[in-house]
N, C-alpha and C positions, 0 to 999 in steps of 0.2 A: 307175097301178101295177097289176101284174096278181094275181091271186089268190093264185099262187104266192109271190109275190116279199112281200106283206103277210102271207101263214103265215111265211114267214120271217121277215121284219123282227119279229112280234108274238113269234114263236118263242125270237130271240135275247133280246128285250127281257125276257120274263115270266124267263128261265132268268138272266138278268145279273142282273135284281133278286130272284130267289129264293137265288142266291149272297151277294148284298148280305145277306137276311134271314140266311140260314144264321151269315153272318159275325158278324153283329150276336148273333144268339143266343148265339153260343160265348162271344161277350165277358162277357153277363148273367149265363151259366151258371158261367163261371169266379171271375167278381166276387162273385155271389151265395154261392158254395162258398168265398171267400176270406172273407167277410163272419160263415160261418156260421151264413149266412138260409135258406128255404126257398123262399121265392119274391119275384118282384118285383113290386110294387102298382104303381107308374110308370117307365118309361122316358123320358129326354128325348132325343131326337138333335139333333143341328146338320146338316145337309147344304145344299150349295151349289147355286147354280143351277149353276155349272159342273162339278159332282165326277159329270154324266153319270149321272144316277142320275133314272129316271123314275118321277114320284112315283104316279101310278095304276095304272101294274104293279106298284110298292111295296105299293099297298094291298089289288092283287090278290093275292099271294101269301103275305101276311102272315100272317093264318090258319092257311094251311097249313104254315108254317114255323114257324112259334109252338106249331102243336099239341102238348100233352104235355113243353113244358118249363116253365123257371122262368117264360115270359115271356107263359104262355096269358092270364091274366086278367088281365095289366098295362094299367093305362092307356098311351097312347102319345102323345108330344107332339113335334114337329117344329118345332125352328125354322129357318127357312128364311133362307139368309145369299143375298144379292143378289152379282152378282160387281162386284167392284170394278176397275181396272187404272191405274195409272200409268205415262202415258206418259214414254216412255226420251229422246224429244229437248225437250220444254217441260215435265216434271213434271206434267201436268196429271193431276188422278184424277176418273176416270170411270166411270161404271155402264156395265159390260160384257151382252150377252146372249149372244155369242158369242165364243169363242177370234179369231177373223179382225176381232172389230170395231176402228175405227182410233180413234185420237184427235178427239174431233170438234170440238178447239180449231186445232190444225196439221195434221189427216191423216194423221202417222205410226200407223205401221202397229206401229213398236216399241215395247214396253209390259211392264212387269213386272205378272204379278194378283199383288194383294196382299186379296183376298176373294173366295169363291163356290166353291172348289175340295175346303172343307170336308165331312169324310164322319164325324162322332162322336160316339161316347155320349159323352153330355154328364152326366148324371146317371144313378144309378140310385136308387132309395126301395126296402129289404128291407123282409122281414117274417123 
């Protein structure tokens, strides 16, 4: 991969998961002002392996997305869901790592996810 082409891929990725961050704060901040707390001690998230969401440009921009709201000195806990998929012609359910993987009891390729595509506050803990 050439120099350029990895600024960019690094480029897109830090800006999707600074979006990610942005989004998640607005939720805190709304919940926390519904709650009529001032800030939040914990947040918990759920996110999937498959909801596309990379977890150390997550961690790179969190900081700075956090800065100066409810969510600066919250602890932060992640649980991480595994993708799940059932396949469409033998029911079989299986651990997915990608969108394109096939059934590895029959080889179909047809498959409903039924886990990993998760993206959520799970909790929040006010003060």
């Amino acid at each position: 991969m050439s120099y350029v082409a990895l600024y960019q891929h690094l480029k897109f990725s830090i800006m999707h998961e600074l979006s990610v961050a942005m989004g998640i704060v607005k939720i805190a901040e709304d919940e926390t002002k519904k709650a009529k707390a001032k800030k939040v001690t914990l947040i918990e998230l759920e996110i999937g392996k498959l909801a596309g969401v990379e977890f150390e440009s997550l961690d790179f921009v969190w900081p700075a997305a956090v800065k100066n709201t409810v969510l600066e000195d919250a602890e932060r806990k992640i649980d991480v869901k595994e993708g799940l998929g059932q396949c469409g012609d033998c029911d079989t359910v299986f651990e997915i790592q990608h969108f394109y993987d096939s059934c590895p009891k029959c080889g179909s390729n047809l498959k409903g996810i039924i886990q990993g595509k998760e993206l959520r506050v799970k909790a929040l803990e006010v003060i």
